[in-house]
C-alpha positions in Angstrom: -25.3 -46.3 -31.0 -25.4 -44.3 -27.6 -22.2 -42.2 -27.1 -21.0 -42.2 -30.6 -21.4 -39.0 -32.9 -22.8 -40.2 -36.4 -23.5 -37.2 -38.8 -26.7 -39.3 -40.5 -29.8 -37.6 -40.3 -31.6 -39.2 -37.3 -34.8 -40.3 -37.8 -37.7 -42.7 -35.8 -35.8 -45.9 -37.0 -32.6 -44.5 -35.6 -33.8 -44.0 -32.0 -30.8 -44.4 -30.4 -28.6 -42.8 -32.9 -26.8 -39.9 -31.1 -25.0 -39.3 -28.0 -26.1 -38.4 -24.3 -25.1 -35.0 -22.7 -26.3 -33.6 -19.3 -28.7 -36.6 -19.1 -30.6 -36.2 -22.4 -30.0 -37.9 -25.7 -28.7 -35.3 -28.7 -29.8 -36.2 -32.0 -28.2 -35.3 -35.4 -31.4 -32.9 -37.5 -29.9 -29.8 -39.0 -33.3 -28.9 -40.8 -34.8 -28.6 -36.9 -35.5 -24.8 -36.6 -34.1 -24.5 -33.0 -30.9 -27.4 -33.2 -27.2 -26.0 -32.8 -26.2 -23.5 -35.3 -22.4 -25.1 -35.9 -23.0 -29.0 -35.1 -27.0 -29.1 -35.6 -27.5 -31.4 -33.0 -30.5 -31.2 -30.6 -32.5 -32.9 -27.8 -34.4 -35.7 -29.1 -37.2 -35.0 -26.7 -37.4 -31.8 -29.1 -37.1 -33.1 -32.2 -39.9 -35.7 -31.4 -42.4 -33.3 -30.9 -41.6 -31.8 -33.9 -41.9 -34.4 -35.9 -45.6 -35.8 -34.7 -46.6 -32.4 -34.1 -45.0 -30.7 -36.8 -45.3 -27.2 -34.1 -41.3 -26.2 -32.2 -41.3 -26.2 -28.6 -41.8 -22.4 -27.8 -38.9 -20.6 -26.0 -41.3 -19.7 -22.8 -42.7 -23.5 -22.7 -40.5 -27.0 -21.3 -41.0 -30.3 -22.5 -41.5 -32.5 -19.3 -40.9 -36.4 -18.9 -44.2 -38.1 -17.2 -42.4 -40.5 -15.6 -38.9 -38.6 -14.4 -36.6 -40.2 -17.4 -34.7 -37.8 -19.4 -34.2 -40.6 -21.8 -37.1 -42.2 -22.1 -38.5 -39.1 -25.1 -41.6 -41.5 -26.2 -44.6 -39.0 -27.5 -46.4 -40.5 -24.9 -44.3 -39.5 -21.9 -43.8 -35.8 -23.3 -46.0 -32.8 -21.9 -46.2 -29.6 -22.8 -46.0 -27.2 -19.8 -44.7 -23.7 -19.1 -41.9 -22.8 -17.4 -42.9 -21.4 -14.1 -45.6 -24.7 -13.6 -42.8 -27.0 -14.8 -40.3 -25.6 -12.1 -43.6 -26.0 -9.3 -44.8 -29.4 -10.6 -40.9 -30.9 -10.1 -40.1 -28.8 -6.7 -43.4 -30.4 -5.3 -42.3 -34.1 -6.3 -40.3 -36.3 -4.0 -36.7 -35.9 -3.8 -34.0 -38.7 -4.9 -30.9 -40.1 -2.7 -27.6 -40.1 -5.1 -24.2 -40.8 -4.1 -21.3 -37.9 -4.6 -18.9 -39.3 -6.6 -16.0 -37.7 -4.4 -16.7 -38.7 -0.8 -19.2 -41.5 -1.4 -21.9 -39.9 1.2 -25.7 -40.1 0.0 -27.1 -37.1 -0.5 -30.6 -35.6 -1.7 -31.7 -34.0 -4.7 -34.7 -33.3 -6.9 -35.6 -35.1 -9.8 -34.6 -32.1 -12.0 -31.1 -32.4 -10.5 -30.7 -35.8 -12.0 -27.9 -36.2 -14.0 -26.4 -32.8 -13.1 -25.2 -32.7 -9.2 -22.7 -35.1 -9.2 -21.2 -33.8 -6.0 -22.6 -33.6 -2.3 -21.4 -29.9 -1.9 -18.9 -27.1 -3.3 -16.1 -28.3 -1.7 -15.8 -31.7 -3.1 -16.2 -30.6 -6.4 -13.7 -27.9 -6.0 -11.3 -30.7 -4.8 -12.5 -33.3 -7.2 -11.7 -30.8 -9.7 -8.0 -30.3 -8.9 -7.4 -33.7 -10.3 -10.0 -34.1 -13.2 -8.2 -30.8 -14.7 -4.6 -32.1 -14.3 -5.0 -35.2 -16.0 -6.5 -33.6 -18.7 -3.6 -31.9 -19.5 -2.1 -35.3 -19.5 1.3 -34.2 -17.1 3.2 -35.7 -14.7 1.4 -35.2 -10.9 2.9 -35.1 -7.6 0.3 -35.8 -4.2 0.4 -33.2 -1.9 -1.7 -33.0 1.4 -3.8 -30.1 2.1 -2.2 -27.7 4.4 -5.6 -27.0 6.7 -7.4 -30.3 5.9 -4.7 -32.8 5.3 -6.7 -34.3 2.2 -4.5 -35.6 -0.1 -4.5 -33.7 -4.0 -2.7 -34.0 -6.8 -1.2 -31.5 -8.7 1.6 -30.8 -11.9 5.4 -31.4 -11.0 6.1 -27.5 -11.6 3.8 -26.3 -8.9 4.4 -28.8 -6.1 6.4 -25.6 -4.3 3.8 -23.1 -4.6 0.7 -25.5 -4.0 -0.4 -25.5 -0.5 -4.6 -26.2 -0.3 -6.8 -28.7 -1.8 -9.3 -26.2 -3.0 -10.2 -22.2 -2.8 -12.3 -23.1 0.3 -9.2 -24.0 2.3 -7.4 -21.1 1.4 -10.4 -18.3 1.9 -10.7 -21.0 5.3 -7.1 -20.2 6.4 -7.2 -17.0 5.3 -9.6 -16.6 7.6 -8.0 -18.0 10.3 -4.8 -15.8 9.8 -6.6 -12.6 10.0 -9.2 -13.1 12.2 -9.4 -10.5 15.5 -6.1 -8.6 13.9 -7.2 -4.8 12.6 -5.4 -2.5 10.2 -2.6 -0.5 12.1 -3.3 3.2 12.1 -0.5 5.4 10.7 2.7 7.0 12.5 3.8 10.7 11.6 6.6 9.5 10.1 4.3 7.6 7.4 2.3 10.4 7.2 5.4 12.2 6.9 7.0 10.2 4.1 3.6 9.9 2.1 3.6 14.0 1.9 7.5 13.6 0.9 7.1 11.5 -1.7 3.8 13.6 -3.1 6.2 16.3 -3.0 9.2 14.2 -5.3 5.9 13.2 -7.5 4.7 16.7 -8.4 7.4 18.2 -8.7 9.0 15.1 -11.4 5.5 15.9 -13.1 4.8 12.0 -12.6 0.9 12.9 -12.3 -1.9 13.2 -15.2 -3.9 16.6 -13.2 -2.2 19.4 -11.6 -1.4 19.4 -8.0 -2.7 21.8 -5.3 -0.5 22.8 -2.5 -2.8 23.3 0.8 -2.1 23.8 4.6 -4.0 21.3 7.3 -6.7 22.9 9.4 -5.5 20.8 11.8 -1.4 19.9 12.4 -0.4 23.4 10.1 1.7 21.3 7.6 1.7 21.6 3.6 0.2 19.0 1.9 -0.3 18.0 -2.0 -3.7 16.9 -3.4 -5.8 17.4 -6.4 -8.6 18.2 -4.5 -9.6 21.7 -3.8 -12.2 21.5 -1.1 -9.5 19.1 1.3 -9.2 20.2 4.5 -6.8 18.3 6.0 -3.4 16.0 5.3 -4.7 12.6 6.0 -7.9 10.9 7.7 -5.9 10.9 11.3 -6.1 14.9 11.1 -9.3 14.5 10.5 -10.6 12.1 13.1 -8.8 14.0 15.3 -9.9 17.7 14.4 -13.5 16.0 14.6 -13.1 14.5 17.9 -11.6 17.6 19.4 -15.3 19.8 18.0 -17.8 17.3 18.5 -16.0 15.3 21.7 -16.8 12.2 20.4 -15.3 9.8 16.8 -17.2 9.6 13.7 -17.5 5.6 14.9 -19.8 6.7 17.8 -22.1 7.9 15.3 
């Protein structure tokens, strides 16, 4: 029967003797030249062919359904066709209306989609698989509501404290939010200061792998570290400035 694994050889008798996967029905034929190496099951749409033509389905060619059913794997409603006009021949075609199983809105796909998009978008799957993965690992869950959405989610008893969004599109969504218009702060002298200190502690505690070079800025006069010979100056605000002070302008003006 459909949806039960039976290790007997399936044959025409047997049609429905395997189980359904991505939309197509996998039959059990270990002596088929291209089925699974460890389980040796295969598509039945294949493993017809085979049989009445006694030729495999080439790795450059597709077997298409005439009529748009995956599981309907009849001879008669099995053509031969090459990748790139199989791909054409099914963008051309009308598409269907399906309903994601998260939200419940229709939505539109192709008929090559069928029985793969199960979701309307990214973010419904993303939150629709919070759950699905939880209860897998068969644990208690605690609902939580989405800090930028509100959406409810579920998620295990030990991360209720450090769970916050519904899905990775919330958070890069707030993270967004939280850094948007704010730039980088440019350095003080007393970092700069404290970065050429602690150089210093580091070379001379022999903490790096190649030797360090002792240089004097072209710019401020002050000793810096660095394993670079051609460097010029202590740090990129030395430079910026040395540069604006030639050229009367910033390398951003450029």
């Amino acid at each position: 029967m459909s949806g039960i694994r039976r290790h007997q050889l399936w044959t025409m008798e047997d049609w429905d003797d395997g189980y359904i996967r991505d939309g197509r029905m996998k039959v059990y034929r270990p002596d088929y030249p291209r089925c699974h190496r460890k389980s040796g099951y295969s598509n039945r749409s294949h493993v017809v062919w085979w049989l009445i033509t006694g030729h495999v389905v080439p790795l450059d060619m597709h077997l298409h359904h005439i009529n748009g059913d995956k599981l309907d794997d009849h001879f008669s409603n099995l053509r031969l066709m090459t990748q790139h006009d199989h791909l054409v021949l099914h963008k051309t075609q009308e598409p269907h209306f399906t309903t994601c199983l998260y939200c419940g809105k229709e939505f539109k796909i192709y008929p090559y989609e069928i029985g793969k998009t199960k979701y309307c978008g990214r973010e419904c799957k993303d939150k629709a698989s919070v759950g699905q993965k939880r209860h897998k690992k068969s644990k208690p869950l605690v609902a939580l509501n989405c800090k930028l959405c509100g959406q409810e989610f579920y998620v295990v008893d030990c991360r209720k404290d450090k769970a916050i969004f519904c899905s990775q599109s919330c958070a890069a969504k707030m993270r967004g939010l939280n850094t948007k218009g704010k730039s980088r702060p440019a350095p003080t002298l007393e970092t700069l200061k404290k970065r050429s200190d602690g150089l210093k502690r580091a070379h001379a505690e022999g903490k790096f792998k190649k030797s360090m070079i002792r240089l004097t800025c072209q710019w401020c006069g002050e000793e810096f570290y660095t394993v670079y010979k051609r460097s010029r100056y202590c740090s990129k605000k030395c430079s910026w400035t040395s540069f604006n002070h030639k050229y009367g302008r910033s390398k951003k003006q450029l």
